[in-house]
C-alpha positions, 0 to 999 in steps of 0.5 A: 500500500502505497502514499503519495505526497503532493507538496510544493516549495517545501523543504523539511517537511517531505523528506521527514514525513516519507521517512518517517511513514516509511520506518513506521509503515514497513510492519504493516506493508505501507510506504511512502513516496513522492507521487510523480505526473506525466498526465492522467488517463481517465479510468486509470488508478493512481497507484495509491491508497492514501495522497497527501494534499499539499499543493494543489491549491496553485496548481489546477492539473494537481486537483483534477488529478486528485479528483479523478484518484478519489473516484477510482478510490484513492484516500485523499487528505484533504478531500479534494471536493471539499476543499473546492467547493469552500471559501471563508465566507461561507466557512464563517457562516457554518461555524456560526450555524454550528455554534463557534464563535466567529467575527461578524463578516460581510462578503464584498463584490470585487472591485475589478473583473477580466477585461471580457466583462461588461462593467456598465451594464449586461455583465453586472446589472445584479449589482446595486449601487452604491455601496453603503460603505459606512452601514458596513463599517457599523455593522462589524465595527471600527477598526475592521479587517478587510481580507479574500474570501478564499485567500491565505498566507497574510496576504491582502490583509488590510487593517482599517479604521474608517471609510477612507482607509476601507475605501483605500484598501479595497481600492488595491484590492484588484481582482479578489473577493473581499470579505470586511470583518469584525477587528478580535482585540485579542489577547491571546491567539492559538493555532489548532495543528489539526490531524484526522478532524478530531486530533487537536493540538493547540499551539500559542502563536504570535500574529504579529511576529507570526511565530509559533510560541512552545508554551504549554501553560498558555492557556487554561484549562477550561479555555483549551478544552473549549478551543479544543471542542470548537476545532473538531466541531468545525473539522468534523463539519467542514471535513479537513483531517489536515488543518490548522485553525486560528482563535483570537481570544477576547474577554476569554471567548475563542473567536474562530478567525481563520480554518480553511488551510488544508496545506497548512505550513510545516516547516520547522524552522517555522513551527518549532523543532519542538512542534515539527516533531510532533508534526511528523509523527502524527501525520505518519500516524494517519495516513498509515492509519487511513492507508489501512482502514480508511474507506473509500471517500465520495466524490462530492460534498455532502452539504445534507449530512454537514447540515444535518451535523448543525442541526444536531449541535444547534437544532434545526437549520 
């Protein structure tokens, strides 16, 4: 039983992780490779039992062909469909369905579009104008957070106090769908290294410095079984078993503020030796664990069943 790992510009994380998967696998007959492409034949299985997701988010051949490996029954971490089907916009309004505690968020329309669309009239007459920029403002609060709905990495993150630097910000924006969003006035802030939904280690980061802290006493104990709770119920919804989830906590609430990063980054130089340990062999653990037991996964979202899932934690949708 073969597992394949689809990464990009890594450079700590491959080598460790088949290392490890290989020295651990080798009683139960599984290993571990990078997975290599020169085209997909429809029909055609992909070799593996278990591919692990790391890249094909920027690369859309990669999707297509995880796609297809799911269909012909590959396991993989993280489901493909899902993972195409999310953006953070829709992500925040399943958490608060669910019962997590999220910022108010507005999605915005984009302020520019490809050169082949109408901007007067047939293309976008389901726009109105203007936008009551300042109601926004008074609905998530002042300062607020203007992001992408589907972006990561802290890029085109803009902090701002008022319409004028709103206005500013969005103005650079391009492009990319936008979300304004209630500012956290944080005074702690954990990232959940996640592993098979449920596996959850709480990490104390630094946004500011972006830098993960090893401090085991950071939170309480009350705090990190609820921040604990809180990520497996949104994995658990939104069906990543390879994530990390963000809380910014404030007046001891655990505001989820970011969990769509089904590649989330792994290199130990940046999440610690420590925590890179840990890393390593709780991702060997699951992919030989799905390697042997996992089940084939279906080939498309199951909205019903997550839906199904909010109603069962916060009554009827």
């Amino acid at each position: 039983m073969k597992v394949g790992l689809l990464c990009g510009r890594e450079y700590s994380f491959p080598p460790a992780f088949i290392e490890r998967v290989n020295e651990r696998g080798r009683e139960h007959g599984v290993s571990a490779e990078l997975v290599k492409l020169t085209g997909t034949k429809m029909g055609e299985p992909s070799g593996y039992r278990v591919i692990v997701d790391r890249i094909s988010h920027e690369v859309e051949y990669y999707r297509a062909f995880l796609k297809h490996a799911v269909l012909e029954g590959a396991y993989v971490i993280n489901n493909p469909f899902w993972w195409t089907a999310d953006d953070k916009f829709f992500n925040y309004a399943v958490a608060a369905r669910i019962g997590v505690a999220v910022p108010k968020t507005v999605v915005l329309p984009q302020k520019s579009y490809p050169a082949d669309i109408d901007l007067t009239a047939e293309s976008l007459h389901n726009l109105g104008y203007p936008i009551d920029w300042d109601g926004l403002l008074d609905y998530v609060g002042r300062p607020a957070i203007l992001k992408p709905y589907s972006g990561g990495g802290w890029k085109h993150v803009y902090k701002v106090h008022n319409r004028e630097e709103l206005l500013a910000a969005y103005d650079i924006t391009g492009p990319y769908c936008m979300t304004l969003q209630q500012f956290i006035d944080f005074n702690q802030y954990v990232r959940c290294f996640t592993f098979g939904k449920t596996d959850i280690t709480p990490v104390a980061y630094d946004p500011r410095e972006r830098r993960y802290l090893v401090e085991h006493a950071y939170l309480s104990s009350e705090l990190g079984a609820r921040i604990v709770r809180d990520a497996q119920t949104l994995n658990t919804a939104l069906g990543y078993e390879m994530n990390t989830i963000e809380f910014a906590v404030q007046d001891g609430v655990p505001y989820a503020i970011d969990f769509l990063n089904p590649a989330p980054d792994f290199e130990r130089d940046r999440i610690t030796p420590h925590y890179f340990e840990l890393v390593i062999d709780r991702m060997a653990s699951l992919v030989i664990d799905r390697a042997l037991h996992g089940q084939p996964q279906q080939t498309w979202p199951r909205w019903p069943e997550m839906v199904g899932f909010a109603a069962a934690v916060t009554g009827p949708v």
